[in-house]
Residue frames as qw, qx, qy, qz and C-alpha x, y, z in Angstrom:
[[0.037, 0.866, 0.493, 0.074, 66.47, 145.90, 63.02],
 [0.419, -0.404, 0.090, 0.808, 69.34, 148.35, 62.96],
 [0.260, 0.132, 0.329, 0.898, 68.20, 150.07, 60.19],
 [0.245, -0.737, -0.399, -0.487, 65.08, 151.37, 61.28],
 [0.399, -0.581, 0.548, -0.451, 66.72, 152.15, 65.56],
 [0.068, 0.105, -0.899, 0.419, 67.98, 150.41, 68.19],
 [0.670, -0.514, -0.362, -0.395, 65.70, 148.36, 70.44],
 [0.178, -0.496, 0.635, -0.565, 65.92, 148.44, 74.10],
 [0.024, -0.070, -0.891, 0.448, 65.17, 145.65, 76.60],
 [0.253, 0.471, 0.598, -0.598, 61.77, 147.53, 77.68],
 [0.559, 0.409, -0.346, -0.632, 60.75, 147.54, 73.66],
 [0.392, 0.158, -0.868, -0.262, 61.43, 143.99, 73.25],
 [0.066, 0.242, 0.799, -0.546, 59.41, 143.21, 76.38],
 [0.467, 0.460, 0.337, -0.676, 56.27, 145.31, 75.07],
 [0.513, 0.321, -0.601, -0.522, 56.81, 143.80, 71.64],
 [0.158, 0.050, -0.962, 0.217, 56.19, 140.19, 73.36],
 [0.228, 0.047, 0.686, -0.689, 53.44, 141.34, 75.35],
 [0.589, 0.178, -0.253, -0.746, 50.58, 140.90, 72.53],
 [0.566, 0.021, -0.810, -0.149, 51.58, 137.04, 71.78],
 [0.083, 0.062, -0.913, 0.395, 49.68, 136.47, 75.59],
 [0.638, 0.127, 0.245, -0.719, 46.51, 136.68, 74.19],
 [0.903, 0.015, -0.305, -0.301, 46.18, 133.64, 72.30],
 [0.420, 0.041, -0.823, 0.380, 48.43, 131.85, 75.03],
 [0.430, 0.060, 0.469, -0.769, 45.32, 133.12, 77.09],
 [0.730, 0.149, 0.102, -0.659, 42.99, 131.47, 74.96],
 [0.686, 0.266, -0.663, -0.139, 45.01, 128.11, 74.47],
 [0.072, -0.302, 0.841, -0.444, 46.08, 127.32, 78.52],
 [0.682, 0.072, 0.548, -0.480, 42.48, 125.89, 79.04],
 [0.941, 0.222, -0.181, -0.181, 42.94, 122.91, 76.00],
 [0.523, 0.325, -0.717, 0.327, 46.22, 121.92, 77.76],
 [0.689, -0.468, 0.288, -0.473, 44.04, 121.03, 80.80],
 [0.981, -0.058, -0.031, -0.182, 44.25, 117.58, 79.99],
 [0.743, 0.357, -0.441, 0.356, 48.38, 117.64, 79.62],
 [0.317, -0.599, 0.502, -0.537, 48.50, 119.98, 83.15],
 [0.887, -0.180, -0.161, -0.394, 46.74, 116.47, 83.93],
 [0.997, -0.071, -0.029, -0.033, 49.11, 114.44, 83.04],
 [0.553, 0.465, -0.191, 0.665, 52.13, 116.60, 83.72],
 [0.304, -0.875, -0.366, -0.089, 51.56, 118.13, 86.40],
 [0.335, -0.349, 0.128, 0.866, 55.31, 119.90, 86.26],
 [0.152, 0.477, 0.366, 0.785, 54.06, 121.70, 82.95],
 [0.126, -0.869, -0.442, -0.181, 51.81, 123.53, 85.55],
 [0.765, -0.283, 0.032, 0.578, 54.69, 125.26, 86.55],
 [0.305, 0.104, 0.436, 0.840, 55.24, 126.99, 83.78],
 [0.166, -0.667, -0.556, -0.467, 51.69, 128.56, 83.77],
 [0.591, -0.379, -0.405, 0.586, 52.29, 130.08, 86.97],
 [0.093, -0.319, 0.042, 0.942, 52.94, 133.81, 85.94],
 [0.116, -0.050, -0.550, -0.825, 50.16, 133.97, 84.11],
 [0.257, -0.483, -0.835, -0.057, 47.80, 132.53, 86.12],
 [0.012, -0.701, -0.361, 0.614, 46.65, 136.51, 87.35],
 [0.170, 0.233, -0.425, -0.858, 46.48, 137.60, 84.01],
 [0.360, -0.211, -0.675, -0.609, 43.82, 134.89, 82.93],
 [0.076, -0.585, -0.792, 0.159, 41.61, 135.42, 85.67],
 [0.102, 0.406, -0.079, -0.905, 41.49, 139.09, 84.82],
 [0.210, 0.127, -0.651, -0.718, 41.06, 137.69, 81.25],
 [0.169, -0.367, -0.892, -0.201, 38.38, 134.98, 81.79],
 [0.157, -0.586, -0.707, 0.364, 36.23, 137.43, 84.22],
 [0.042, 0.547, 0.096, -0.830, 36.16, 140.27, 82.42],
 [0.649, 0.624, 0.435, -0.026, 33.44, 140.29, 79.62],
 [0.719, 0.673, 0.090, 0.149, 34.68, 140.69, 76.12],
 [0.510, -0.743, 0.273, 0.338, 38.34, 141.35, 77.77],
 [0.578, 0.234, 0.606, 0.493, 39.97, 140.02, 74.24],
 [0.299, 0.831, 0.396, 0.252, 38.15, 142.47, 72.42],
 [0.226, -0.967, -0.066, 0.098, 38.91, 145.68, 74.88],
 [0.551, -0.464, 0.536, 0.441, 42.92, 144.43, 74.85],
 [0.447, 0.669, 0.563, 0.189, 42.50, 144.48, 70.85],
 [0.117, 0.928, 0.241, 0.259, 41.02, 147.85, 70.60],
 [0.494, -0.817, 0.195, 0.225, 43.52, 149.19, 73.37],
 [0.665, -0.132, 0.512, 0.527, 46.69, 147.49, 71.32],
 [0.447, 0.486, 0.518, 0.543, 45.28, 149.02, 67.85],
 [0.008, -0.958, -0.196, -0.211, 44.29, 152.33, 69.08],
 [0.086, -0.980, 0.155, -0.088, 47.65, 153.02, 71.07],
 [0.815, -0.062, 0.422, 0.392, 50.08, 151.03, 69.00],
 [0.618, 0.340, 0.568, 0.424, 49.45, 150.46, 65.77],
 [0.421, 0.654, 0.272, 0.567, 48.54, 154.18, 64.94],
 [0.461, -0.772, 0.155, 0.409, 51.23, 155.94, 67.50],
 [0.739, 0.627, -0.101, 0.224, 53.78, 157.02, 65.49],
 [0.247, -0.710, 0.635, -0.178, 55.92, 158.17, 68.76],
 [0.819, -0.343, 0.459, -0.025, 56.18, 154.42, 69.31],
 [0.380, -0.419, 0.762, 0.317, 59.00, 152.28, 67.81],
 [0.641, 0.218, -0.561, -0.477, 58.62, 150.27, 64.41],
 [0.342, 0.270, -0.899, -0.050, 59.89, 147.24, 66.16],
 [0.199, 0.060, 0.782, -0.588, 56.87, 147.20, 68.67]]
């Protein structure tokens, strides 16, 4: 991505940070492998205070969305690569 700027660390980190909404809305159909894995639950760990935010806050998806499209997508101060 050199021709459009550099990216820093703390760009590639907020570029990342979208893809943990639909790993929010997939951790609860790997119930049944947490089951039978019960290392994989491990791995879910850091995340498990994000998706009780997500699951208890009505139409949270939606608000995170609007929030992402309104002061992302049509920022122009903000990088391309985010």
């Amino acid at each position: 991505m050199t021709w459009r700027g550099t990216t820093t660390v703390r760009d590639r980190i907020f570029a990342a940070l979208p893809y943990l909404l639909p790993l929010m809305d997939g951790l609860p159909f790997g119930r049944f492998l947490f089951q039978q894995f019960p290392v994989l639950q491990i791995i879910t760990l850091p995340v498990i205070p994000l998706m009780f935010l997500y699951r208890y806050i009505p139409f949270a998806g939606f608000i995170v969305f609007l929030g992402l499209y309104m002061l992302v997508v049509r920022n122009e101060n903000i990088p391309h690569f985010i």
